[in-house]
C-alpha positions in Angstrom: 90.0 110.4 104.9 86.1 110.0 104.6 84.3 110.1 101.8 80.7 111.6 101.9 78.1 110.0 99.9 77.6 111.6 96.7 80.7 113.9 97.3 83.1 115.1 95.0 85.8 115.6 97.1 86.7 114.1 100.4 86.4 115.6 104.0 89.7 115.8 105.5 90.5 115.9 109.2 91.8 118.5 111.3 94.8 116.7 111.8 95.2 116.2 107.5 95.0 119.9 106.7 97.6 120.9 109.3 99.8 118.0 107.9 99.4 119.3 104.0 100.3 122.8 104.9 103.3 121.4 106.9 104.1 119.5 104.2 103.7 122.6 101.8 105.4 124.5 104.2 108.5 122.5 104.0 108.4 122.2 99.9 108.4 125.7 99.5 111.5 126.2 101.6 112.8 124.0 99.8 112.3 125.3 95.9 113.6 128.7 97.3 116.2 127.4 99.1 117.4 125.5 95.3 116.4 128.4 93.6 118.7 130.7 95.6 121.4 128.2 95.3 121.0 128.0 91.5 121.0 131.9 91.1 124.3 131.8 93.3 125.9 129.5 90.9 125.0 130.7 87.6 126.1 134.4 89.1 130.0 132.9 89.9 130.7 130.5 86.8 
């Protein structure tokens, strides 16, 4: 990750971005994927 003189935030590269939205991609599945599984427990005990 460069930074740019004077810049607030960094430039990321092509190959960054697509790596944070797989990354976000997979966390998401993942908090619905716990989520369903605690609804399906708190529903049967």
């Amino acid at each position: 990750m460069a930074w740019e003189q004077g810049g607030l935030f960094p430039k990321a590269s092509e190959q960054e971005i697509q790596r944070t939205k797989f990354l976000l991609g997979k966390y998401t599945s993942m908090i619905v994927c716990l989520t369903v599984l605690f609804v399906e427990r708190s529903m049967t005990g």
